[in-house]
Phi, psi and omega in degrees: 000169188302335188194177176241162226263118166098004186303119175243146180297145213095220184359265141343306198280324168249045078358286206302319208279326186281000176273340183282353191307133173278003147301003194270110185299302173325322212262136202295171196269342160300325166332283176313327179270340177276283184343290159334307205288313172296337185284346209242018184228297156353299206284309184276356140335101146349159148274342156302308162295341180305300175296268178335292177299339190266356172306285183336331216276339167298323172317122136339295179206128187306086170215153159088013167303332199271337183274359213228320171263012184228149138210208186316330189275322190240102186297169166285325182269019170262324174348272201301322161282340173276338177261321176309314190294339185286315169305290207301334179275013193039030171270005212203120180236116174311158193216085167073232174253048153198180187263162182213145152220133182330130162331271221284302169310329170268359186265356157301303191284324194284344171310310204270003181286296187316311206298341172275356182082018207248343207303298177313319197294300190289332174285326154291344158295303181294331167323294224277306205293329179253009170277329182282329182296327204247317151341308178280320174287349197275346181264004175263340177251022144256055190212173212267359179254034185253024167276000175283291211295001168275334197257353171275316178332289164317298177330279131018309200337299199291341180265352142289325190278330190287332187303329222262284182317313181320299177320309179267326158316295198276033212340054160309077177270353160321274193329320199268324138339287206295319201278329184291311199289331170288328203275318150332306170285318139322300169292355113337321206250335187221337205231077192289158190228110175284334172267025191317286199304319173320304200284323167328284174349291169282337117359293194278347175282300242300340194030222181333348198231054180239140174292124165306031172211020186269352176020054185285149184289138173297124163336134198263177185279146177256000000 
């Protein structure tokens, strides 16, 4: 799968791109030849395509491309065709009703994400885009609809929860509001989480500049 449940971009995902660097003298010479192989299959890319796979490369897990990956370079209504182009060129593996892309391709796109200069916009598009996502669901999952928002929660999950971590690194506290409190509540109800209290914690340094109506909750006790 594109990834494993809690994986975060960065720290582990750019380990890997520097092991594939064929400047890294470490990295095994099958490394060194997938690099290559991922770099020369790059190189016959579009430029849309281009701009879609190193977006994508943030995603946790590939949902929420057209809101989270278009803008003036990339319309929202080109998404959908550029990523079936991304499938046929195999950088991009359909998954059921959504997409995946292989560990080492994606740690190839977020190298070029960064060199591109794009990694905050876009880890801040997706901050905004599943913070409205978890906003619109959370009072539906005390509500007579909440086998829909549990089972979009589940879907979802690893891209709320990085959205949440993004928030508070990047000390959004609007955005880490809108994200906690449902998610808070899903992990009460359905789901424990071992970084819960981590990410509660961290909500809670935002202090003063969390909206006064945001009552984030205290760390629970263990």
């Amino acid at each position: 799968m594109i990834t494993r449940p809690g994986y975060w971009p960065g720290g582990r995902l750019d380990d890997r791109f520097r092991l594939l660097s064929t400047g890294n003298r470490a990295a095994q010479p099958r490394q060194r030849t997938l690099y290559a192989v991922i770099e020369w299959s790059w190189e016959l890319l579009t430029g849309q395509e281009r701009v879609l796979a190193r977006r994508m490369a943030v995603f946790p897990a590939p949902t929420g491309a057209e809101a989270v990956c278009s803008d003036g370079t990339l319309p929202a209504g080109d998404v959908p065709y550029v990523l079936g182009s991304l499938v046929d060129k195999s950088l991009v593996e359909r998954a059921g009703d959504g997409y995946r892309m292989l560990e080492s391709v994606r740690a190839y796109a977020a190298g070029q994400l960064l060199q591109a200069g794009e990694r905050d916009t876009v880890r801040g598009r997706l901050v905004r885009h599943f913070a409205g996502v978890a906003e619109e669901h959370g009072p539906l999952l005390r509500s007579a609809r909440q086998q829909t928002s549990f089972a979009l929660f589940a879907a979802e999950y690893d891209n709320l929860v990085f959205a949440l971590r993004a928030a508070v690194e990047g000390r959004d506290a609007h955005a880490a509001a809108r994200l906690l409190g449902p998610l808070y509540w899903y992990w009460n109800t359905l789901r424990y989480d071992a970084r819960a209290d981590a990410l509660v914690a961290g909500v809670c340094e935002l202090g003063d500049a969390l909206p006064e109506d945001a009552g984030p909750p205290s760390p629970r006790s263990t």
